[in-house]
N, C-alpha and C positions, 0 to 999 in steps of 0.2 A: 459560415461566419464571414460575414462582409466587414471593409477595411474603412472605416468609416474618412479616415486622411488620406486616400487613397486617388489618385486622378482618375476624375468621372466618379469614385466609389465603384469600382467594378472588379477589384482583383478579394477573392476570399479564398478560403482558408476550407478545404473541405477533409474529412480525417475520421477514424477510428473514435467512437465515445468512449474513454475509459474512464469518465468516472465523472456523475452526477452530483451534485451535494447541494442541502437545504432548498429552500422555497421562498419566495418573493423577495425582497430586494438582496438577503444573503443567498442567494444562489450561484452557485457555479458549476464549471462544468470544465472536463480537458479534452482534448482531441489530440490525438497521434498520426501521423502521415510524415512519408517520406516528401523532399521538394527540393530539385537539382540535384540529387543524391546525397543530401543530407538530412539526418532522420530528426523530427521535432518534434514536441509537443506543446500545443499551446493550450493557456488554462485563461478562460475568461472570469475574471470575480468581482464582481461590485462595479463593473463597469471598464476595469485596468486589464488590460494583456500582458502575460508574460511569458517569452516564447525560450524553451530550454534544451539543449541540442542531447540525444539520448543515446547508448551503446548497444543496442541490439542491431539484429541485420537487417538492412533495407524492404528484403521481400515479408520482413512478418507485418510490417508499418503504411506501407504503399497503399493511397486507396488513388482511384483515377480522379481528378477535378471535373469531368463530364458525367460523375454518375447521379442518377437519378435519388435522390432520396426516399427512404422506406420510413414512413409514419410507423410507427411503435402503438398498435393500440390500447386505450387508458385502462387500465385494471388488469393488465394482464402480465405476467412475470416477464424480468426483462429475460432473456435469453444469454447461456454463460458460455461465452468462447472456450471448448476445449483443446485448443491448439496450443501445444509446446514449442516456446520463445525461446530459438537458440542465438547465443550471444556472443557480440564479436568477441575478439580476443582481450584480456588484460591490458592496460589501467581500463577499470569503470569507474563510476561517480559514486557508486557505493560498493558496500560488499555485500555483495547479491548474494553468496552462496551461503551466506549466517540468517538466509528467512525465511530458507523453507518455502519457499514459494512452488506452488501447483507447475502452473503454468512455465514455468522457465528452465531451460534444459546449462547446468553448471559443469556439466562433463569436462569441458576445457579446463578446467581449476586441476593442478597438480596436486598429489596421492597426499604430501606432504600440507600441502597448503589445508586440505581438506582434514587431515588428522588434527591441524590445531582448531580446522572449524568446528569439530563437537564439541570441546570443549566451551564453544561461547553456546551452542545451543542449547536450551532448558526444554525438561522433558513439560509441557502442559499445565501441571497442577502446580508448579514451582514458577511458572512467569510472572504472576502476581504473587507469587509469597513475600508480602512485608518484611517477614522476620528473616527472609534470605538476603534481601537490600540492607539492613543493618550494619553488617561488616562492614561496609564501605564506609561508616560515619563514627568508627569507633566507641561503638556502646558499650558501654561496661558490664559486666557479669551481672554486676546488681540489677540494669536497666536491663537489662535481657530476660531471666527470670521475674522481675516485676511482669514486665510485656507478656513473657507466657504466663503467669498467671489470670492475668484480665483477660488473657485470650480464652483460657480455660473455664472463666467464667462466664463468659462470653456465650461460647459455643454451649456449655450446659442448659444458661437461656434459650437457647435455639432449640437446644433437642427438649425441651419440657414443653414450650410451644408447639413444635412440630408433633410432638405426642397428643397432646390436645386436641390437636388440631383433626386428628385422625382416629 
């Protein structure tokens, strides 16, 4: 990625793709690399740079500015880094250790700190459950039992279809 207000235009940006998104003018894309020992990531969108300074370690991010580029060829799967991101020490910019992420090693995070982390994590079938988000807006018993009933309605719809269907 070249510096378009840059003297000459000659200083760019070369980094890790980690993440692709949409096609023709909403397109974007981010790039990761280290540069003077400080770890970045810049995300190009609609034309705007915005460069954001990141918590993991220097050597998972570093790519060299002289390397050669490798063309991706078209239709064909991109290929999925399985390398485990270990991370510096405490404050990050999120809390990394509440998302389950593949890829990121949270070992540093205290025995303590970690027992209140299950607590925030939802097993799967419960991350989109609607009728778990309700507490939080004060429903009434009434509205709650109306809600499962439509839901039970609902869902009998489905499985009379789904019967049908097969």
């Amino acid at each position: 990625m070249a510096d378009p207000h840059a003297n000459g235009k000659t200083s760019r940006l070369v980094g890790i793709c980690i993440e692709r998104k949409n096609y023709g003018l909403g397109a974007s894309f981010k790039l990761r690399n280290v540069i003077d020992g400080q770890g970045v990531e810049v995300r190009e969108e609609d034309r705007r740079t915005s460069v954001v300074p990141q918590g993991r370690l220097p050597e998972y991010s570093t790519i060299d500015p002289d390397m050669i580029a490798i063309k991706h060829p078209p239709g064909r799967p991109v290929p999925v880094n399985d390398i485990v991101v270990k991370m510096k020490p405490r404050p990050w910019q999120r809390r990394w250790e509440r998302y389950e992420l593949k890829g990121l090693d949270v070992s540093g995070v205290s025995q303590s700190r970690m027992a209140t982390v299950q607590d925030h994590i939802l097993p799967e079938y419960k991350k989109m459950d609607l009728l778990m988000m309700y507490p939080r807006y004060d429903i009434t018993e009434k509205d709650r039992m109306r809600i499962e009933r439509e839901w039970e309605v609902h869902q009998n719809e489905l499985d009379r279809t789904a019967k049908k269907g097969s």
